[in-house]
N, C-alpha and C positions, 0 to 999 in steps of 0.2 A: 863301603859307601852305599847307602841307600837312593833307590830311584822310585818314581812313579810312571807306569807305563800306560802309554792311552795309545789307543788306535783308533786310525782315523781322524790322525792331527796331522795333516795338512792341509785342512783347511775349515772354516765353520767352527762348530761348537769345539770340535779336537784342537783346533789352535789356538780356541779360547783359554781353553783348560789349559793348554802347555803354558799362557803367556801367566795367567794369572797364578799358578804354581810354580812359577820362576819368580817370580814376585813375592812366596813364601820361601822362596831359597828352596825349593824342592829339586834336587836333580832329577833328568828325567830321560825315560823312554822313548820316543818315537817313531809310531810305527806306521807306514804310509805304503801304498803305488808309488806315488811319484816323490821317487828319491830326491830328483831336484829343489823341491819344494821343503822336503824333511831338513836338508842340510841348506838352505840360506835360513829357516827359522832358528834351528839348531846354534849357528853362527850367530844370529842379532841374540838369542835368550843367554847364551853363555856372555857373549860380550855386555850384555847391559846386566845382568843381575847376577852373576860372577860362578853363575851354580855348571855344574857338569851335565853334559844334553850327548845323549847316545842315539844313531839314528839305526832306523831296520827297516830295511825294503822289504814288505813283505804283500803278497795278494791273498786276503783272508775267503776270497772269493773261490780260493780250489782247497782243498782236503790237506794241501803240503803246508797250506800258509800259516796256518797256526801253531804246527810243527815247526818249524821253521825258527818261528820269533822263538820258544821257550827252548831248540835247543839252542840258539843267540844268547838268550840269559844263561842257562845253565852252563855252558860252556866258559861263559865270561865271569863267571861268579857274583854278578849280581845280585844285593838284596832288594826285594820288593816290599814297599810301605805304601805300595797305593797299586790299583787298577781303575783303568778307565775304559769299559769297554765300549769305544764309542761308534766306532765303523758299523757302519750299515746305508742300505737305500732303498729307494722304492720307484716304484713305476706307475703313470695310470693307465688305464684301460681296461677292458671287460680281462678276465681269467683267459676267456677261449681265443684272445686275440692274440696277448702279448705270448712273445715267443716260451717257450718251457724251460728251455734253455737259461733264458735271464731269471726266471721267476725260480730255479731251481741255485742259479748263482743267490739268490736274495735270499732263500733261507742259509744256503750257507755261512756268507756274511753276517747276515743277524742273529741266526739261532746257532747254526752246528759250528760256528770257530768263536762264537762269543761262550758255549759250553765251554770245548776242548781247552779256550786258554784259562778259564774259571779255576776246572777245573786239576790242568797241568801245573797251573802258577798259587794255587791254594796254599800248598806246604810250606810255600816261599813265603807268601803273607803271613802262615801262623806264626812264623819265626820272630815277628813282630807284634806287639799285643797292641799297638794300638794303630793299624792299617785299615784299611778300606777297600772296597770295590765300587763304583759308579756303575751299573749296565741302564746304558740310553735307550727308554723303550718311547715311547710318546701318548699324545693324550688318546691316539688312536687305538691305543690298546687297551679304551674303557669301552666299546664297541667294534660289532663288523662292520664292516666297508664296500659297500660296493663301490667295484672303478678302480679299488687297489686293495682286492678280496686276498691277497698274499702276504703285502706287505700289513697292512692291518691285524693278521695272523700272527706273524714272527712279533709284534709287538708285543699283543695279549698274552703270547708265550714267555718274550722277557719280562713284563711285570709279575707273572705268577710266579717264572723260577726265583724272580730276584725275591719277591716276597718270602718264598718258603724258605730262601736260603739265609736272608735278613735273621729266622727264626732260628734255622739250625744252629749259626754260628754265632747265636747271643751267649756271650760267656768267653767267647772262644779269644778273643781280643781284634776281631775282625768284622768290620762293621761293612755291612752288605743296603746297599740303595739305587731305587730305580730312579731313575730320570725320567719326567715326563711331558718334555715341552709340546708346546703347538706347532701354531707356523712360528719359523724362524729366519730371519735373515741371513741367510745362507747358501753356498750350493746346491743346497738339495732341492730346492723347488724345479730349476733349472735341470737337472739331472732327473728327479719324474716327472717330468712332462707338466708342472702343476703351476706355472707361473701368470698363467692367465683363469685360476681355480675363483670361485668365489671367495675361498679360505683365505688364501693370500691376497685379495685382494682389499678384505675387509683389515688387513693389515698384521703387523708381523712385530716379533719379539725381537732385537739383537740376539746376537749368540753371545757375545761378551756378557749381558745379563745375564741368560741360563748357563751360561758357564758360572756364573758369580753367585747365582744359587743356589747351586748344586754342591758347592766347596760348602759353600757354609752351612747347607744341610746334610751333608755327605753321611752322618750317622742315623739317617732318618730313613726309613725302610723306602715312604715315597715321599716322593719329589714333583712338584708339580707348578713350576715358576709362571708368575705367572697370575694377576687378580682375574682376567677374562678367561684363561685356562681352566682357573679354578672353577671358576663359575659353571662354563660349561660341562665339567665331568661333573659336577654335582646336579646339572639340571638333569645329566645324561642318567644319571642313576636313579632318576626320579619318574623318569618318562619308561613307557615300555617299549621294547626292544626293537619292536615294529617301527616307532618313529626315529629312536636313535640313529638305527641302520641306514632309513630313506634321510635322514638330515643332513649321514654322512656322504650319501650317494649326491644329495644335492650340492654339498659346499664343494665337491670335488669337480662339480661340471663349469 
């Protein structure tokens, strides 16, 4: 039996993606903190679109968690026909404020366990020629940021890996793409500090849409849902870096 695994589907974009790939009949991985949340979704997806839903508690926030999830699949013999690596978060505040501690969990999450499971769960995808990977980076990864000069970081770094890797595995029967929404209606503004930003203020995407984008662009290196999204990374690449940077320091205040 084949599955698609995302993490960071318990809630937002990750539950967007679980619902709407159950709605392809896709069975699926689930990989979250909060177990309670994995298994009532897990429950409503198998019962209404008939497919198989496997849950993983897992915290990709320590060095074990992502260990963890691939030995769960290897162990269980699952094939993989999809990844979605979608967990991650962010914080605002100056660098020198916010603790080390969290800013050192946030590359974890985004950069070193969005790697490790890329990379552990590869061999699993070639097994399929015609699978994918999603890695969620955001528009913030087409400039720096002050105010969340970290998480801004770990994005730039998913877009370039996913690009190069987009390149490596052309041929290969695995199709590599970054994700790049904006604001999104979601947890996550509430969880960095960012719900009274000007960004979100000036208004925000569903996750149901960037989730709905991203499937059906899923073979496309990037991804960037989204007519104002777009807009903006194209103004962004036009302007020099000097202004990029301060517009981003502004929309954040």
């Amino acid at each position: 039996m084949n599955y698609v695994l995302i993490t960071g589907a318990s809630a937002g974009i990750g539950e967007e993606f679980a619902r709407a790939l159950a709605a392809e009949k896709q069975n699926l991985i689930l990989v979250a903190r909060r177990e309670d949340r994995l298994v009532s979704l897990a429950t409503e997806l198998s019962e209404r679109s008939g497919v198989s839903v496997e849950v993983l508690a897992a915290d990709l926030a320590t060095a074990e968690g992502a260990e963890n999830v691939v030995s769960a699949v290897t162990s269980a013999g699952w094939k993989l026909t999809g990844l979605i690596n979608n967990a991650g978060f962010g914080d605002r505040g100056s660098f020198s404020d916010l603790s080390l501690e969290r800013q050192l969990n946030m590359i974890q999450v985004n950069v070193t366990s969005l790697v490790a499971l890329t990379w552990k769960l590869l061999p699993n995808l070639k097994e399929n020629r015609d699978s994918f990977i999603v890695n969620v980076a955001s528009t913030a990864a087409f400039q720096a940021g002050p105010g969340m000069a970290i998480y801004y970081a770990t994005k730039a770094f998913v877009l370039s890996f996913s690009e190069a890797l987009h390149e490596e595995l052309r041929g290969s029967g695995v199709a590599v793409s970054a994700l790049c929404p904006g604001a999104t209606a979601s947890e996550f503004a509430a969880e960095a500090n960012m719900t009274d930003t000007r960004l979100f203020k000036a208004g925000t995407m569903s996750a149901e849409a960037v989730a709905t984008t991203a499937l059906a662009r899923r073979r496309s290196a990037i991804v960037i849902p989204g007519l104002r999204n777009r807009l903006m990374v194209w103004l962004g690449k036009l302007s020099p870096r000097l202004i990029t940077r301060r517009l981003a320091g502004w929309l954040q205040a």
